[in-house]
N, C-alpha and C positions, 0 to 999 in steps of 0.2 A: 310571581306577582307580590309585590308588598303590602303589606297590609297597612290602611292609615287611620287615623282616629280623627273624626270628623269634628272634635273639639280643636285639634289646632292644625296649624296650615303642615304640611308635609310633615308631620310627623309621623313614624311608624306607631302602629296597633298593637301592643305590647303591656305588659303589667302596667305603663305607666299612666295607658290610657285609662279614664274610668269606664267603659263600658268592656274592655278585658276581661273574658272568664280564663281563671287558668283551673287547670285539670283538678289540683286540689282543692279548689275551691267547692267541687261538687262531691257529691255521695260516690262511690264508688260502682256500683249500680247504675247512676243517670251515667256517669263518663262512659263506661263500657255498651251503654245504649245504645247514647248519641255517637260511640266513635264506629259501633256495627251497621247504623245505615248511613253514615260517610256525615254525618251534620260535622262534627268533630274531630281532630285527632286527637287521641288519646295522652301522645305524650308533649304535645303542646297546645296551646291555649286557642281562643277562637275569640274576635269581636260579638259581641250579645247579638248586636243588633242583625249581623251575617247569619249568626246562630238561630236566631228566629225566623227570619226569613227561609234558611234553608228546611227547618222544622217544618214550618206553616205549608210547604211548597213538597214535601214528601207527605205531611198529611192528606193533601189536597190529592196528590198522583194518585194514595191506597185507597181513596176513601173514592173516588169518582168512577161513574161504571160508562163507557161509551156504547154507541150502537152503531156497528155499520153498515 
């Protein structure tokens, strides 16, 4: 699947978007973090906005206890 940047029409999500994290843009530490529980690949970039959402939504799975 392509990734798009919700600033312009069909564009891909790529450095040129502004919401584009690329790998070096982070600590070395948060990259290898986010790429161990799958929010990010390591050796390319991620839309922020994906990035959060996937964050918030693995926070939510460890952090929530069920009963059945």
């Amino acid at each position: 699947m392509i990734k798009t940047c919700p600033f312009s029409e069909n564009k891909v999500c790529n450095d040129t978007c502004p919401l584009f994290v690329s790998p070096e843009e982070l600590n070395e530490f948060v990259a290898a973090r986010l790429s161990s529980i799958g929010v990010m690949d390591k050796a390319d970039g991620e839309c922020s906005l994906k990035m959060l959402a996937l964050s918030q939504g693995r926070m939510i799975f460890e952090n929530t206890n069920t009963r059945s």
